[in-house]
N, C-alpha and C positions, 0 to 999 in steps of 0.2 A: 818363530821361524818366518823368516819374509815369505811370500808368496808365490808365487812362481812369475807370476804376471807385480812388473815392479811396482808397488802399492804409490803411486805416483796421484791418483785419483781420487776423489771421496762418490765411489760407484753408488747408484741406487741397488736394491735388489731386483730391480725387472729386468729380465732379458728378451729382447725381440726375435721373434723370427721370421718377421714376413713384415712388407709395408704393399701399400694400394692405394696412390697418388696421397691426399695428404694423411693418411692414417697408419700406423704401427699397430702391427700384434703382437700380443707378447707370447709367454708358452702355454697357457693355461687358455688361450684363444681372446681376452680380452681387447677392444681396440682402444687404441689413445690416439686423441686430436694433435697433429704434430705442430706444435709453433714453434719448435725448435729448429727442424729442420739441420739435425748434427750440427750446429752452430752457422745456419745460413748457409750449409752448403748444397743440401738437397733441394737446387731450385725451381726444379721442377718433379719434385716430389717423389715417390717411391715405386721404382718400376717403369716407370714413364716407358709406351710403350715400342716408342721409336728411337728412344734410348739405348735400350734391350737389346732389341732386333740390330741398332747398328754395332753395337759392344758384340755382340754371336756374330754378326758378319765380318769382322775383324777378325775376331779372336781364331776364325777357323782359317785366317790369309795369313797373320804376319803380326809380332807382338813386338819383336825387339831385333835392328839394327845396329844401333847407336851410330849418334853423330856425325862418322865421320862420312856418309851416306846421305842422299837427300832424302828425304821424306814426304810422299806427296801429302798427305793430309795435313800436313805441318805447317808447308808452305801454303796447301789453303786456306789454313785458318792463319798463319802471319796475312795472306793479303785480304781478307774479311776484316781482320782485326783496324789494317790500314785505314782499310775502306771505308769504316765505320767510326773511328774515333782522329783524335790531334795527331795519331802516331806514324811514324815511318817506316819504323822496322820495330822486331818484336825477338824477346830471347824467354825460349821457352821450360820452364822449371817443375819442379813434386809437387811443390807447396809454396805457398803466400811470402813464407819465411825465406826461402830461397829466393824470391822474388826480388822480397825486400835489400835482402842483401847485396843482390844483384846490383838494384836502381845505386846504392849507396858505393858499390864501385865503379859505375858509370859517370858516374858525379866526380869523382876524385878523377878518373880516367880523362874525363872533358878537361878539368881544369890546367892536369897536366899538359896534355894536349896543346892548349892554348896557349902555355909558358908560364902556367901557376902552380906550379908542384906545392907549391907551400899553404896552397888552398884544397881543407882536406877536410874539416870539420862540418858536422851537419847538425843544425838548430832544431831542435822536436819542441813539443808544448808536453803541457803538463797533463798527465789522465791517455795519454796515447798509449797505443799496444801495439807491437808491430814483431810479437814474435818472441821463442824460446832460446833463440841463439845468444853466444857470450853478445854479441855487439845489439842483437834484438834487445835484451833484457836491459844494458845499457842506454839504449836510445828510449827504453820506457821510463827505467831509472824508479819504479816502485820498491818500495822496500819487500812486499810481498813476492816479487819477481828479482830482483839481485842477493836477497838476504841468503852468505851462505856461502856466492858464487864470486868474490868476490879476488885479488882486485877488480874493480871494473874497468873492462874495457873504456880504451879514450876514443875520443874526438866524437863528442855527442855532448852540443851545451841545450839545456832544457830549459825553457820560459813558462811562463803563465798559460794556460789554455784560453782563444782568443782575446790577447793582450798585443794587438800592433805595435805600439809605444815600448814595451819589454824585448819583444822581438828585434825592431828596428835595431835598439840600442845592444843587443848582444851581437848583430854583427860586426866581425873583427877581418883583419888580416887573411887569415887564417880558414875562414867561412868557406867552405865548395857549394851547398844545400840547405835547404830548407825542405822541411817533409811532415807534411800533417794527414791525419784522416779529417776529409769533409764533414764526417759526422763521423764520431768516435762510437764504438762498438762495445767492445768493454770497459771503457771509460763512463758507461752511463746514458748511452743513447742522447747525445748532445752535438746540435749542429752546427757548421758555421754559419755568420751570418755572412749576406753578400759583400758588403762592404769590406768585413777583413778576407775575403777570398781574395776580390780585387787588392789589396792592400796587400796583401802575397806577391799576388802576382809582376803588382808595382816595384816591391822589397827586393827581389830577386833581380826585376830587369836593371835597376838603380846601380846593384851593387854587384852585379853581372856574376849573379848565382844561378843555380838550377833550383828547380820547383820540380817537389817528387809526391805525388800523392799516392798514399795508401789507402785503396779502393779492394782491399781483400775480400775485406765484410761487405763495402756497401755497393761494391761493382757486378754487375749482371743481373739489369732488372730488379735489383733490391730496393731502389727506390721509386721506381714506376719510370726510370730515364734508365738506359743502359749503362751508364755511370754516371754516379751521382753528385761531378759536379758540371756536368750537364746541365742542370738547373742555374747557373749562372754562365757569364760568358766570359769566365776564366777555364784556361787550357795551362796545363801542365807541360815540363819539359819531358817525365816520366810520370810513369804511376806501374805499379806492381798490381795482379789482379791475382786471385785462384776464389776458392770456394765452392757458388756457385758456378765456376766457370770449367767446372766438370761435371755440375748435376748430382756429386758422390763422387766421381770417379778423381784419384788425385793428381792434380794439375794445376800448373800456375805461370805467369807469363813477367818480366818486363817487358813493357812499352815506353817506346822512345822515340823524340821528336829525331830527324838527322842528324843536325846542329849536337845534339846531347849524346848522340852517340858517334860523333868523330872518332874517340878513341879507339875504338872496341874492332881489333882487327884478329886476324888468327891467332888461336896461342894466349887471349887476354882472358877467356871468360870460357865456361865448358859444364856439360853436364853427363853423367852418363846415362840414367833415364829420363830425363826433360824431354819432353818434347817427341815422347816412342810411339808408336801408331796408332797404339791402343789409345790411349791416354787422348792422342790427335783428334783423332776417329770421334770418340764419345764428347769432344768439346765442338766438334764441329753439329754433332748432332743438336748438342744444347742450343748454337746459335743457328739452325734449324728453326726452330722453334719460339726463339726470342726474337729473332728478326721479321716474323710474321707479321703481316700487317694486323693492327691493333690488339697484339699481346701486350704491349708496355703501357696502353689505353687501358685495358683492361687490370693490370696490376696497380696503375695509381687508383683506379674505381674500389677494387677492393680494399685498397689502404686508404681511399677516404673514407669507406664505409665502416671501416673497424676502427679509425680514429675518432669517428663522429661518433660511436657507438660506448666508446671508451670516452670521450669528457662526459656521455651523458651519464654514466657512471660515476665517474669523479665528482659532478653535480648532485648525484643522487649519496654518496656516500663520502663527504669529503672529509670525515675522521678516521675515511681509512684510503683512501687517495690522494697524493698531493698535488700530480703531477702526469702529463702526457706528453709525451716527447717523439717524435723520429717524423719520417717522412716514407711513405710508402706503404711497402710492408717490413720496414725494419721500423718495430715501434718500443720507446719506453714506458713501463709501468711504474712511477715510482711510489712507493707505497710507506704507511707511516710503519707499521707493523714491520719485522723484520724480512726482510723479502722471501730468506731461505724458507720461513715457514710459511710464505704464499706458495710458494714454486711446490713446496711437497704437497700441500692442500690441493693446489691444482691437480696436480698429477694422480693424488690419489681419486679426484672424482671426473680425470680420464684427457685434460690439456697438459703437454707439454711445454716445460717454456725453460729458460737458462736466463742466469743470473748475470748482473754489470755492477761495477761501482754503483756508490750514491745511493743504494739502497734500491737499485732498479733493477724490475723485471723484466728483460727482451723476450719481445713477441716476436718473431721471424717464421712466418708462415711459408709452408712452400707458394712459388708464386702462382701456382695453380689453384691456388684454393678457390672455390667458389662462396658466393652468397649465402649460401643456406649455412655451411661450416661457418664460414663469417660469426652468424646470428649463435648458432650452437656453441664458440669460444666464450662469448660474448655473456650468454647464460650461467656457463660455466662461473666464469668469472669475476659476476653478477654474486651469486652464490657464496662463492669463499670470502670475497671481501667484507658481504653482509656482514660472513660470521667470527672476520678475522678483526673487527675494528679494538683499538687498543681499547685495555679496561680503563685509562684514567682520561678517554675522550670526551 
């Protein structure tokens, strides 16, 4: 007999009841180290106290309008959002996946626009995720994620994961976008390098495409920059954000240069709870918080400290370490051993952590963490690898 709840998951048996900035407890009162953070969404960890307070301050004024109404919180976090990143205008979504979807009709929308209706198609790389939708699982194109669902949606051609020369050569006719993650998430925690960033950026102006990045996972301080590709001085036409950019609470944004969203007039694009108060309220608070003068100093500090602390790992145990990967605090473990049975060893002697391609384990800490937790994962971690090294190493 199915379950009531659709068995869509391979659930652990712990269930939590309480969290306390980066820590979970389950029902039995145990705590666990969270480096999960519900897959990089909880950015600033559990409970966060100003969080709270502005979610209860809400929640007792006003939850749900919709749309066709202005929204003040809305509009303060679009001009924040402005104010702060490439972007001009901002359309506000539930989740990452709506985001995405979003950016990918803005793209077709521009082209038209401009007198290109027949430029409609958008180029992914290979190892990208961008979501559970017919056209998301399309544009990922794993057998793991289409098998099933099948025909697949069109107009999504996929290249090599950074491969310029593969990429150049599939633009056609046809081409609206280009749309990668800077550093893929469940691809295996792998980033790009500067060079094909700019080589995007090149690709697109050349061939008078739009450039969409998908910053779900690594946007909001996940990388010690508020989006992570920040760290180069390539700017996007769009990028899609959510995760951490509600802290837990669910929310998700396109962002759009002008120029990229000529289209987008009334009547093109619509959501019914995107963008509602609550939702506004608690994103605003997060960038509360993230905007602070040297919080995002202080996130690359702990993500150098937990990277440095992790090769010397990998030094001390390299038949059961291959590999360190990410930037920030969004870091990969990749391990020889089969990851799944690190991630449960972890979990049973009290860190949490989630699984990527390639046999890597993502670290995503809340970005609150401190030093000391730092050092504590680190033991953790230290521990299970010792005893996980394969037998024929």
């Amino acid at each position: 007999m199915i379950p009531a709840v659709m068995p869509t998951y391979n659930r652990t048996d712990t269930t939590f009841e309480r969290g306390e900035g980066a820590w979970l407890i389950d029902a039995e009162g145990r705590r666990f180290l969270d480096f999960a953070a519900g897959i990089a969404v909880c950015s600033l960890g559990h409970c966060h106290p100003h969080l709270v307070a502005t979610l209860q301050s809400q929640a007792t004024r006003l939850w749900h309008t919709s749309n066709l109404f202005p929204i003040a919180e809305q509009q303060r976090l679009a001009d924040r959002l402005v104010a702060a990143t490439f972007a001009d205008t901002a359309f506000f979504t539930n989740s990452g996946v709506e985001a995405w979807e979003c950016g990918v009709k803005v793209a077709r929308k521009y082209q038209s626009a401009i007198g290109h209706p027949e430029r409609w198609r958008v180029i992914t790389v290979g190892g990208a995720f961008h979501g559970r939708t017919l056209a998301a699982i399309a544009a990922g194109r794993s057998e793991k994620l289409v098998g099933g669902f099948g025909p697949i949606v069109d107009g999504f051609d996929q290249v090599a994961w950074g491969n310029l020369n593969e990429l150049r050569a599939a633009v056609s006719d046809e081409t609206a976008a280009i749309c990668v993650e800077p550093i893929l998430g469940e691809g295996g925690i792998r980033a790009l390098d500067d060079a094909y960033m700019a080589g995007l950026r090149a690709t697109a102006d050349e061939f008078g495409l739009l450039l969409l990045f998908d910053e779900i996972q690594t946007g909001f301080g996940r990388t010690g920059r508020l989006f992570a590709h920040e760290w180069t001085d390539v700017r996007p036409d769009l990028m899609c954000v959510a995760k951490g950019m509600g802290g837990g609470f669910p929310t998700g944004a396109l962002l759009a240069s002008e120029r990229a969203a000529i289209g987008m007039v009334p009547g093109t694009h619509g959501s019914t709870f995107g963008g509602n108060p609550l939702a506004m309220a608690v994103a605003n608070a997060v960038l509360d918080v993230m905007l602070a003068p040297g919080f995002l100093a202080q996130v690359e500090a702990m993500g150098a400290r937990f990277c440095d602390g992790l090769l010397a790992l990998a030094d001390r145990h390299p038949a059961a370490i291959e590999d360190v990967r990410g930037r920030g605090l969004m870091v990969g473990l990749k391990v020889r051993s089969p990851a799944a049975e690190i991630i449960a060893a972890l979990r049973a002697d009290g860190l949490l952590s989630v699984p990527a391609a390639d046999n890597v384990i993502r670290l995503l800490p809340p970005l609150i963490v401190e030093a000391a937790e730092i050092d504590h994962a680190l033991g953790i971690i230290d521990r299970v690898v010792a005893a996980k090294v394969p037998v024929d190493a």
